[in-house]
VEXMI-179478 format. One record per atom (N, C-alpha, C): y, z, x. Coordinates in steps of 0.001 Angstrom, whole numbers, plus 500000, padded with zeros to 6 digits. Each point is the difference from the previous one (the first is absolute). Layout:
# residues N
YZX
...
***
This chain:
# residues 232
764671828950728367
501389500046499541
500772500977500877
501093499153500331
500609500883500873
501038501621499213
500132500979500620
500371501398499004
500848500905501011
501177499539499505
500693500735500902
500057501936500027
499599500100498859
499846501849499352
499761499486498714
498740501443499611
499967500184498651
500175501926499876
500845500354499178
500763501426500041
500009500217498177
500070501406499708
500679500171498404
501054500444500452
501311500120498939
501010500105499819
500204500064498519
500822500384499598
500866499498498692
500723498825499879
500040498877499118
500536499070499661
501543500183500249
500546499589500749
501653499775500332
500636499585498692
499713499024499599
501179498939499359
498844499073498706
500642499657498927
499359499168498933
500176501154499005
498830499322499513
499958500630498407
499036501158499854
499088499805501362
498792501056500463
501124501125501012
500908500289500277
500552500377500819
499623501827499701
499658500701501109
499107501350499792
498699500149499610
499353498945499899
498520500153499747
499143499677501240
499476501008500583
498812500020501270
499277498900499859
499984499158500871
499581498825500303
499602500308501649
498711498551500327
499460499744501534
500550498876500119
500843500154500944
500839498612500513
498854499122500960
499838498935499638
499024499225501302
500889498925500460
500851500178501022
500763499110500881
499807498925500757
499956498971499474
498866499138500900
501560498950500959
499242499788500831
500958499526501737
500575498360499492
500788499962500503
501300498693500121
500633499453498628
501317499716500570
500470499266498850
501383498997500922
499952499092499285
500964498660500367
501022500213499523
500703500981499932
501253500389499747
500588500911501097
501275499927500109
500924501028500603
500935500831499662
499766500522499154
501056500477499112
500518501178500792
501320499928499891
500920500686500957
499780501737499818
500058500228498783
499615501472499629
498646500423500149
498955499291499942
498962500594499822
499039501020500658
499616501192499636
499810501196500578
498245500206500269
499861498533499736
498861500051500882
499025498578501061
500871500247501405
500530498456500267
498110500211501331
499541501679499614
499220499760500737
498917499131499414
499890500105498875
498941498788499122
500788498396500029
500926499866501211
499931498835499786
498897498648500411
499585500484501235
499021499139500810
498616499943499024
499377498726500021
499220500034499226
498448500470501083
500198500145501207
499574500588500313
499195501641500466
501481500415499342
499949501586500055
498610500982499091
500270500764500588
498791501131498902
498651499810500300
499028499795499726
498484499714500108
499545499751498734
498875499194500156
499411498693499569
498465500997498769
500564500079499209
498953500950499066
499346498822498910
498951500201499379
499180499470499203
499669500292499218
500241499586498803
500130500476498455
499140501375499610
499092500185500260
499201501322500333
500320501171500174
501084499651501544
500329500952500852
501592500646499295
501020498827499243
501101500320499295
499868500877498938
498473499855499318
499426500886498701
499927501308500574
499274499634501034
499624501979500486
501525500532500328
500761499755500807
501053499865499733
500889500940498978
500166499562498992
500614499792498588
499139501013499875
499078499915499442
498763501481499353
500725501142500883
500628500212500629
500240501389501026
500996501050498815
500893498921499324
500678500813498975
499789500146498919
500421500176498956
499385500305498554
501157499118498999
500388499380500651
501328498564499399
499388499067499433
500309500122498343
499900498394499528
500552499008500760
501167500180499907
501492498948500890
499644499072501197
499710499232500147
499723499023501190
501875499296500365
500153500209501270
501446498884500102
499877499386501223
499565498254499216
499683499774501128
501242499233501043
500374500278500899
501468499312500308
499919499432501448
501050499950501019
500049499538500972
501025500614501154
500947499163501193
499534498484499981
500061499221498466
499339498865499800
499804499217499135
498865499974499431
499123500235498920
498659500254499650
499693499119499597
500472498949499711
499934498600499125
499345498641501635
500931500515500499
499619498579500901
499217500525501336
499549498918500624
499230500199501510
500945499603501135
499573499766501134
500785499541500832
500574498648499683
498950499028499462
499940498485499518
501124499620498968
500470501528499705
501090499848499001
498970499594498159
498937500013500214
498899499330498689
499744501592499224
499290500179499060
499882501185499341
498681500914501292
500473501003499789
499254500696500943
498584499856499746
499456500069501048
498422499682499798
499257501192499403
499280499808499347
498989501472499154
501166501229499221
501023499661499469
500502500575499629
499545499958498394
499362498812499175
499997500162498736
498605501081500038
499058499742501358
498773500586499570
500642501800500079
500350500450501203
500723501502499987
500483500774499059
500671499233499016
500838500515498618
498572499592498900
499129499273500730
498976500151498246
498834501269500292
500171500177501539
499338500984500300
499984501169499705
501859500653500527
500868500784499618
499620500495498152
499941498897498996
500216499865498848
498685500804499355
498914499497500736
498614500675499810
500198501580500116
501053500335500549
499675501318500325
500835500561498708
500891499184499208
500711501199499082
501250499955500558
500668499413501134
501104499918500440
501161499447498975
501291500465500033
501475499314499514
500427498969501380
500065499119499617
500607499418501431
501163499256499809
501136500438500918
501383499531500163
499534499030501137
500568498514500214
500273499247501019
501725499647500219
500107500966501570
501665499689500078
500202498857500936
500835499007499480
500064498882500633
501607498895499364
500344499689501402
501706499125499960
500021498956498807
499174499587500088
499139498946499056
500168498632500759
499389499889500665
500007499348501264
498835498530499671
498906500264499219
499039499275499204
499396500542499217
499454499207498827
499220500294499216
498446500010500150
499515501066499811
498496500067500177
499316500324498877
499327498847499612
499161500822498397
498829500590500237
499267500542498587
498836500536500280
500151501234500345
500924501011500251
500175501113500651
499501501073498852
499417501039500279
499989501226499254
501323500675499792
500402499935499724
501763500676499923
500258500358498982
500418501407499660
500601500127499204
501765500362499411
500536500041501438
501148499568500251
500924499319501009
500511498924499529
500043498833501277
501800500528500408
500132500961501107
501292500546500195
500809499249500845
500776499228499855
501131498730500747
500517500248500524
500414500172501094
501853500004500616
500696498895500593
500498498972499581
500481499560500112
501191499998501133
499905498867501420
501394500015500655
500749498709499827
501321500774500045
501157499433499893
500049499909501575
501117498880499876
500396499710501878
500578500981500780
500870501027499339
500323501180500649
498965500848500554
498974499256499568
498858501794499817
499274499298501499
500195498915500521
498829499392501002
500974499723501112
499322499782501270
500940499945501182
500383498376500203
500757499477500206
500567498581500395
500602499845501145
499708498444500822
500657499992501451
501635500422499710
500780500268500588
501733500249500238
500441498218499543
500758500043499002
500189498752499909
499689499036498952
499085500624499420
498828499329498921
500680500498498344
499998499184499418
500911499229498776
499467501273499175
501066501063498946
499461501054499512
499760498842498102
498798500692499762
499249499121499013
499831501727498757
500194499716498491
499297500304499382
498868500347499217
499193499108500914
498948499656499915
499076500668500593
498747500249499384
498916501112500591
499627499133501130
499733501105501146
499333499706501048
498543500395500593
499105499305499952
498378500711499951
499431499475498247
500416500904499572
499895500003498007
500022498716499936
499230499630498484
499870498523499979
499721500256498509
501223499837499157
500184500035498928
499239499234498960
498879499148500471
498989499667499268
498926501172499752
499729499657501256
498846501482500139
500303500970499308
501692500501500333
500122501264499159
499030499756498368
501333498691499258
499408499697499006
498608500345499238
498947498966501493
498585500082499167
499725501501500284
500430500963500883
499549501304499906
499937500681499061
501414499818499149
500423500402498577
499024499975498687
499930498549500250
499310499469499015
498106500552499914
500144500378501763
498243500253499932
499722501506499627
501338500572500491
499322501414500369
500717501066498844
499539501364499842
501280500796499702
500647500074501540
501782500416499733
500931499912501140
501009500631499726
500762500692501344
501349500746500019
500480499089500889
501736499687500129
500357499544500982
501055500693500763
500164500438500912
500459500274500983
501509499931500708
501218500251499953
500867499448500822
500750501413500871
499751499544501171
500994501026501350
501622499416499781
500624500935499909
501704500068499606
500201500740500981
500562498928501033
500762500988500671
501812500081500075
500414499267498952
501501499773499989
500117499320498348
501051500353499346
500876499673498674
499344498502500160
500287498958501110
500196498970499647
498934498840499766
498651501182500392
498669499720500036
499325499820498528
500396500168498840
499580500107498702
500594498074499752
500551499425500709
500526498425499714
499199499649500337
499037500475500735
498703498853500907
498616500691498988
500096500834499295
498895500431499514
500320499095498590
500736500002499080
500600499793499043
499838498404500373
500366499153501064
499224498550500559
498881499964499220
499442500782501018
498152499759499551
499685500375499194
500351501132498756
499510500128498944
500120499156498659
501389498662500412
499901499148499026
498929499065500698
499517499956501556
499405498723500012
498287500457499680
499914501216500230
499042500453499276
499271499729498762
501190500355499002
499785499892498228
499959501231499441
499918500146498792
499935501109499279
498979500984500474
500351501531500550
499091500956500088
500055500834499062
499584500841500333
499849501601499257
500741500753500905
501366500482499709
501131500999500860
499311501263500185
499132500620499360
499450500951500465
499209499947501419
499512498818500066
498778499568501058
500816499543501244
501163500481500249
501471498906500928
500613501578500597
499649500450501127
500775500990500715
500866499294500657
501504501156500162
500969499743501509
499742501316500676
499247500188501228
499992500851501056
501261500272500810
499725500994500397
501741500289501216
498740499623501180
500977499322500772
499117499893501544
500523500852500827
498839501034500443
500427500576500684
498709500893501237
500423500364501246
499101500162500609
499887502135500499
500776500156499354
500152501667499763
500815500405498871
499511501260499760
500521500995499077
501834498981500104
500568500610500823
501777499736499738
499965498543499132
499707499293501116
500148498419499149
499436500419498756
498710500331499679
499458499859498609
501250500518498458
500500500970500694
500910501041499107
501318499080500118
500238499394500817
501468498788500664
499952499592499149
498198499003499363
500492499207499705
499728499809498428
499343501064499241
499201499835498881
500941500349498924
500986500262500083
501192500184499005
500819498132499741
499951499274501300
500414499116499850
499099499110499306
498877499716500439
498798499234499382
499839501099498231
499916501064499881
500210500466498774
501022499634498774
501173499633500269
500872498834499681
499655498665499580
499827499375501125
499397498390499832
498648499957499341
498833501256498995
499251499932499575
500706500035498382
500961501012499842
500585500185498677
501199498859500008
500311499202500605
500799498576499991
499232498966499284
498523500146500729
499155498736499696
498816499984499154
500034501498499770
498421500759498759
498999499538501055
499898500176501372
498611499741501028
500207501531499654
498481499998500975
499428501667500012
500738500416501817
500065501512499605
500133500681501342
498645500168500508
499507499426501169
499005500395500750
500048501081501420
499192501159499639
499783500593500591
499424499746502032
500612500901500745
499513499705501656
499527501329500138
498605500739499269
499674501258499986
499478500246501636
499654499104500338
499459500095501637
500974500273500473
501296499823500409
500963500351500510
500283500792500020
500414500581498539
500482500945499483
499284501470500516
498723499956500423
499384500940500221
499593500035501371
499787499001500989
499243499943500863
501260499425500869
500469499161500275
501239499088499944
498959499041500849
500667499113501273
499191498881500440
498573500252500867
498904500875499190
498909499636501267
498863499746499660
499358499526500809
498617499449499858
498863500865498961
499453499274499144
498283500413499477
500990501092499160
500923499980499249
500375500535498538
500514499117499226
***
């Protein structure tokens, strides 16, 4: 399995947000999302090639329940199909006593997973790059609102949304009717942002559009503390 970094940190953002967790980053994802602050996990090539064994020893280095396992994309392979040996890793993980978060666009559904929280983020068309020219859509791009669905239905789950403008809560508010009924507690709006200034820019505005709509304010504690860099 390819691994782009595995590091502890504190949980950024969700419902775990401040709890010491071992991030295991595993390499590529089929998305482009214009913001994303970690574009070196995009190649699914990147990182080195570890074996369920070697991810455990790994992980044992800290004293963290918290497993997060993220990306890149953690869900899919290059083939775009569910990543290969990923259900065995998380039952492995599970043996040990682990909490495990899987963060993922919701890009497909993969059952069978050890998970004990299936964390979503969902993109909107703003959030992904498009040729100059190309028809602006409400519609998620990557995300595949089935999948989201059966994720829902399989897993416990938080979902996710980057706000980076007032007018961005119309495209979330889209998908949360095509969604169906959630749990508003389990439904963050994030400020997108890639340092301290933006974060503070923008979390008064997204603080608003949470008490407009009863979503939750989600926390960008990584930012907030570290601002954009690698392995925190």
């Amino acid at each position: 399995m390819r691994v782009s970094e595995i590091f502890c940190s504190l949980q950024g953002e969700g419902m775990l947000a401040g709890t010491p967790s071992v991030f295991i980053r595993l390499a590529g994802c089929p998305l482009r999302c214009r913001w994303c602050d970690t574009k070196y996990a995009w190649d699914f090539q990147a990182g080195e090639d570890l074996e369920p064994p070697q991810i455990m020893e790994r992980v044992n280095r800290w004293p963290c329940r918290f497993i997060v396992l993220t990306g890149g994309e953690p869900m899919t392979g290059p083939d775009l199909a569910a990543r290969a040996g990923l259900a065995d890793l998380t039952g492995r993980l599970k043996t040990l006593g682990k909490h495990i978060t899987i963060e993922t666009a919701g890009v497909l559904f993969v059952p069978d997973l050890a998970c004990d929280l299936m964390s979503i983020s969902p993109k909107l068309t703003d959030a992904t790059m498009r040729q100059p020219g190309s028809a602006e859509s409400r519609e998620p791009v990557g995300s595949d609102l089935q999948a989201i669905r059966q994720l829902i239905r399989a897993y416990p789950y938080q979902v996710k949304f980057v706000i980076a403008s007032p007018r961005d809560i119309d495209g979330v508010q889209d998908m949360l009717k095509e969604l169906g009924p959630l749990e508003t507690e389990r439904v963050m709006l994030m400020p997108q942002a890639a340092t301290v200034e933006e974060l503070h820019g923008r979390s008064t505005m997204v603080a608003e559009l949470c008490k407009q709509t009863g979503l939750r304010f989600g926390q960008r504690l990584q930012i907030q503390l570290w601002g954009q860099r690698r392995g925190v």
